[in-house]
N, C-alpha and C positions, 0 to 999 in steps of 0.2 A: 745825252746823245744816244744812249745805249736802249733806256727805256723809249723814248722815242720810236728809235729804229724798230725795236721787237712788237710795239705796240701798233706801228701801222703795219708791220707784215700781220698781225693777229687778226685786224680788223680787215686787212685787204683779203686774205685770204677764206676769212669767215664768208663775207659781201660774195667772191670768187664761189664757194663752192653752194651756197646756196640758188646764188643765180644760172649755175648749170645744174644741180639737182631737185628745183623748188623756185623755179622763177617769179610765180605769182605770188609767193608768201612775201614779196619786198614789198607788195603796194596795200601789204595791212599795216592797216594805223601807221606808225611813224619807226616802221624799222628799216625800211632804204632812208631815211633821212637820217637818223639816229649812226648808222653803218658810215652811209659818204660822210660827215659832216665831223666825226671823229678819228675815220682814216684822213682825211684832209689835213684837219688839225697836226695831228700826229707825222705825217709826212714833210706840212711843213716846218714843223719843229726842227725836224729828221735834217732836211736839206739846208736853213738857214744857220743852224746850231754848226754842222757841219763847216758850211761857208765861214762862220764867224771864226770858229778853231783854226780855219785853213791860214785865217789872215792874221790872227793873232799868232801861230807861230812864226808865219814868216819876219812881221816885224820884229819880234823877238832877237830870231835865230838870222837872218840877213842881215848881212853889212854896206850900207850903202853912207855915200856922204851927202847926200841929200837932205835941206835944212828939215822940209815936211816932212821927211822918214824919220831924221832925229827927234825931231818933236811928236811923231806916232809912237817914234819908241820910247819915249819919258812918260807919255799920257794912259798906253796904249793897258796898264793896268789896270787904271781906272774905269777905262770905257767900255771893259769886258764884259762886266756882269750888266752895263747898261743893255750894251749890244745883245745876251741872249736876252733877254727880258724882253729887250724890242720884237726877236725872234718871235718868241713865243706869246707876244700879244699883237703880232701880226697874224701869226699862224692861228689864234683864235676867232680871230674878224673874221678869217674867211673862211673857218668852220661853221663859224654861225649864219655866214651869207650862203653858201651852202646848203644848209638845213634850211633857212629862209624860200631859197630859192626851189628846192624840191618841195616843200611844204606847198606853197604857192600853185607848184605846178601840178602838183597832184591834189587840191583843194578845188582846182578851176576843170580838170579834165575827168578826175576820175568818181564810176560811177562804181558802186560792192556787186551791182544786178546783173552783167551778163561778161561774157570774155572779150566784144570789141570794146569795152569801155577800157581795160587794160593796155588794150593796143594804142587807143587815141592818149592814155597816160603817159604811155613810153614817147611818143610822137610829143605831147607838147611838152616836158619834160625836157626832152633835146631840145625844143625852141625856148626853152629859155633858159638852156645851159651856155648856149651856142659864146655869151660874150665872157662865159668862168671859164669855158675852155681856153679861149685864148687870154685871158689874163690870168689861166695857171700857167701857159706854153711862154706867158711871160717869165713868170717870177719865176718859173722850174732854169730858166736861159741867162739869167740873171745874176742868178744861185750858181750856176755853173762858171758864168765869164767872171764871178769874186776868186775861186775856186785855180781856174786855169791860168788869170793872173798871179796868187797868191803863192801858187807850185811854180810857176816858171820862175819867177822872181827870187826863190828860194832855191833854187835847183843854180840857176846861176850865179848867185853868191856864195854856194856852197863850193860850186867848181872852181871860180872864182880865186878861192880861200885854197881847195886842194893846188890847184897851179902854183899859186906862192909858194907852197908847203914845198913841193916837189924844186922848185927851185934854191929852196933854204936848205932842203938837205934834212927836212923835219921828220922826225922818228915814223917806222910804218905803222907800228898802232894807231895814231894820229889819223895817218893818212885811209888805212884801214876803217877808223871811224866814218869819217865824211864820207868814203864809199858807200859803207853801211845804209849811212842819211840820205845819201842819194837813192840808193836801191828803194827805200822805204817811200822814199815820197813820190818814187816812180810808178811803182806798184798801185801806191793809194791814187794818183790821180787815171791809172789806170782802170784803175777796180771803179772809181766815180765817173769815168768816161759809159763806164757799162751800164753804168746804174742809170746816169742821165739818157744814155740811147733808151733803154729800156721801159721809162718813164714816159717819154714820148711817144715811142710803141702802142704801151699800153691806154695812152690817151686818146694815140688816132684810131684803133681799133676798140674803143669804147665807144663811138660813134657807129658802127659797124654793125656792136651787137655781136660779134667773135671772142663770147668766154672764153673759148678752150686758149685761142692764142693771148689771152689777157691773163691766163692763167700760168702760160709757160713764161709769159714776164715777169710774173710775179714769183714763179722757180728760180729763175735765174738771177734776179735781186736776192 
């Protein structure tokens, strides 16, 4: 998760500053595709790797008497390493559709001979990003509603648990703890609440053509 994370801020931020100080150097040979096509990857490792921890701790760490949850939580070992692995050969397909799909569009519009042929690149380029934008606005929403079920579910099990405790009269270390686990996981789906706005942001105003505000998104991530 870690590499992931560091690797698309690397690559998002590379793509970011060359395209405010060097915009034309992306449409040589295949370094805007090579740029998008591994920050993609990389982000959505980022986001589903993310998603998958959020749901593996909760069935873990929640207590419900639900037959399906008992049986998540006997299995839920198992299906871990399946799940990131799903993650991360999802997040490959649509690095590669990506790179595909800017390849294409810059193979069909763009000409090396003057500067409106750069212009008509950017132009079809957007036409035929138009259906990856919304099947990223998908899977970025997706990614999130695993995430915000995952934390609520967990957040109230854990209260849950503290109510009982307080009523048994259970030691404050204890009680102290689950606070703790509360705070923590309050924090985390706050800080993914930012991250998710932020994503979005930076999606609608890549359409726009507004580095500079794609770039304080990418500050603020």
């Amino acid at each position: 998760l870690g590499c992931s994370r560091i690797s698309f801020l690397c690559f998002a931020w590379v793509y970011n500053f060359i395209s405010i100080i060097y915009p034309n150097f992306l449409h040589v040979q295949t370094i805007l595709q090579n740029l998008e096509s591994f920050a993609t990857f990389f982000n959505y490792s980022n986001l589903w790797v993310s998603a998958c921890l959020c749901g593996f701790y909760c069935i873990k760490i929640a207590n419900f008497r639900n037959r399906f949850f008992i049986y998540l939580k006997i299995k839920i070992d198992r299906m871990v390493p399946w799940l990131l692995l799903g993650s991360v050969v999802l997040s490959l397909i649509i690095g590669i559709l990506v790179y595909n799909t800017i390849d294409k569009a810059v193979g069909k519009n763009l000409n090396f001979t003057c500067r409106e042929s750069l212009q008509k690149a950017t132009i079809g380029i957007e036409e035929h990003f138009f259906p990856l934008y919304f099947f990223t606005g998908f899977l970025y929403t997706t990614s999130f509603i695993a995430v915000i079920f995952s934390a609520v579910f967990l957040l109230f099990s854990l209260w849950r648990h503290k109510h009982k405790m307080q009523t048994n009269s259970t030691s404050s270390l204890s009680m102290e703890a689950h606070i703790r686990a509360m705070k923590s996981i309050l924090s985390f789906f706050i800080m993914y609440s930012i991250n998710f706005m932020f994503l979005i942001l930076t999606l609608i105003y890549s359409l726009k053509h507004q580095n500079h505000v794609i770039f304080l998104g990418y500050l603020i991530q």
